[in-house]
N, C-alpha and C positions, 0 to 999 in steps of 0.2 A: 707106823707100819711095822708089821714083827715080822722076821727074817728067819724064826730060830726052829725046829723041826724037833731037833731034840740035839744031847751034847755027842753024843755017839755015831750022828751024820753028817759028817759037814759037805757030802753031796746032795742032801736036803735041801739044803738051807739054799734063800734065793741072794745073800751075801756072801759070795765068795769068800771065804778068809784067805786067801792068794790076795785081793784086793784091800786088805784092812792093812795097818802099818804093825809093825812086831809088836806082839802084846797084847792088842786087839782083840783077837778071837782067844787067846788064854782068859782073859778078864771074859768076856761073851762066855765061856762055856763054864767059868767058874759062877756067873750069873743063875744060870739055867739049870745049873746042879745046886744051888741052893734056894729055886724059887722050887724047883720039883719035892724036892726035901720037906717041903712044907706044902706043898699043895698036892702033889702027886704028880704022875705021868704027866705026862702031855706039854704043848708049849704055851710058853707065857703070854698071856693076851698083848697086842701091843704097846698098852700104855704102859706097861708093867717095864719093858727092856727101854720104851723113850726116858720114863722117870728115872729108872735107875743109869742110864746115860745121862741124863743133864742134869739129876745129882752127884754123878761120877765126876762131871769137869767141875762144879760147882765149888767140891768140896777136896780137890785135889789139883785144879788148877789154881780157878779164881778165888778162892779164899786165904787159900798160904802164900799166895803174890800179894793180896790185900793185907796182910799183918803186917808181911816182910817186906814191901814197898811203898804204901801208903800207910801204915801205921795203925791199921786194927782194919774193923769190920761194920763199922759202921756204913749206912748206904753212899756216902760219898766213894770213901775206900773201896768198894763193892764194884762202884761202876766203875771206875775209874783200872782197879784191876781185871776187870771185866772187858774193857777196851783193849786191854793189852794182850788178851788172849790171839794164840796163835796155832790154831791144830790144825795141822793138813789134810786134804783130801784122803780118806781111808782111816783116816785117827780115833773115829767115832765106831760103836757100835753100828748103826746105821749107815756108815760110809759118808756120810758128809764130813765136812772139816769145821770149824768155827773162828772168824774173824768178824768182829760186826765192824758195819760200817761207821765212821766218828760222826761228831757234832757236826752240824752244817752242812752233811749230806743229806740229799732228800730221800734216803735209804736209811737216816741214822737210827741204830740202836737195831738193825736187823740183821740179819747173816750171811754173809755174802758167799759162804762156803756152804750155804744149804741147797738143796736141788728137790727136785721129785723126780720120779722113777716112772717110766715107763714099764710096767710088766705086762707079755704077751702072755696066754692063755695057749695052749698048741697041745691037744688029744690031753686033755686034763689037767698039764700043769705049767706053773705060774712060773717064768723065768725073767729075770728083768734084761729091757732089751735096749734099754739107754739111761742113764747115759756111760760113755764108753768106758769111763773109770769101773763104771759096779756094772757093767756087761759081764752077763752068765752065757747068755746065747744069743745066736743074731736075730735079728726081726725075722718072721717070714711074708714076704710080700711076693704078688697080696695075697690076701689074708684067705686061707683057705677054705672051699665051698663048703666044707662038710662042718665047719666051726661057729 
């Protein structure tokens, strides 16, 4: 899902940066000023901001825990500092957080700090309307005749 409008609105965007954690939307709009750079105008499709988020913790969470706590980068070391991650709701580009669930859960290896979004559509535009953490506007209920 892309959030990003362009670097110069952040009332655009349907990610609040008020709801990201400090750092956040500077990384996010340093994103966007360099994929424009190279593409031109416009916003980044959204696989474009997922990959460069989950190469973002990849390579700046889970990998430098994986040297510096398990002992290199091999796929053991990988998961293993990949388990240990801990990023909070708002910590992500996209507002989720990441904690996977461990072994032996019947959720294991998934992320438990991941969500989906609700966005309502209201006289042409897209506002996310749950959940309450990445709430931009409120639902309108019900949903209006003319929509």
């Amino acid at each position: 899902m892309n959030y990003f409008h362009s670097v110069e609105s952040a009332e655009a965007q349907l990610v609040d940066p008020k709801a990201l954690k400090p750092g956040v939307w500077a990384m996010t709009q340093e994103m966007i000023r360099r994929y424009q750079a190279i593409k031109g105008p416009g916003e980044p499709p959204p696989h474009a901001s997922m990959g460069f988020n989950n190469t973002w913790i990849l390579l700046n969470d889970v990998v430098p825990r994986a040297i510096r706590k398990y002992g290199g980068i091999d796929s053991e070391a990988l998961r293993r500092a990949a388990l240990d991650t801990e990023i909070p709701v708002g910590g992500t580009m996209q507002g989720y957080g990441v904690k996977f669930y461990p072994p032996g859960h019947p959720l294991a290896g998934q992320n438990e700090r991941a969500f989906p979004v609700i966005t309502q559509y209201v006289n042409g535009r897209g506002r996310i309307v749950w959940p309450k953490e990445m709430q931009i506007a409120d639902p309108v209920l019900p949903f209006p005749k003319d929509q």
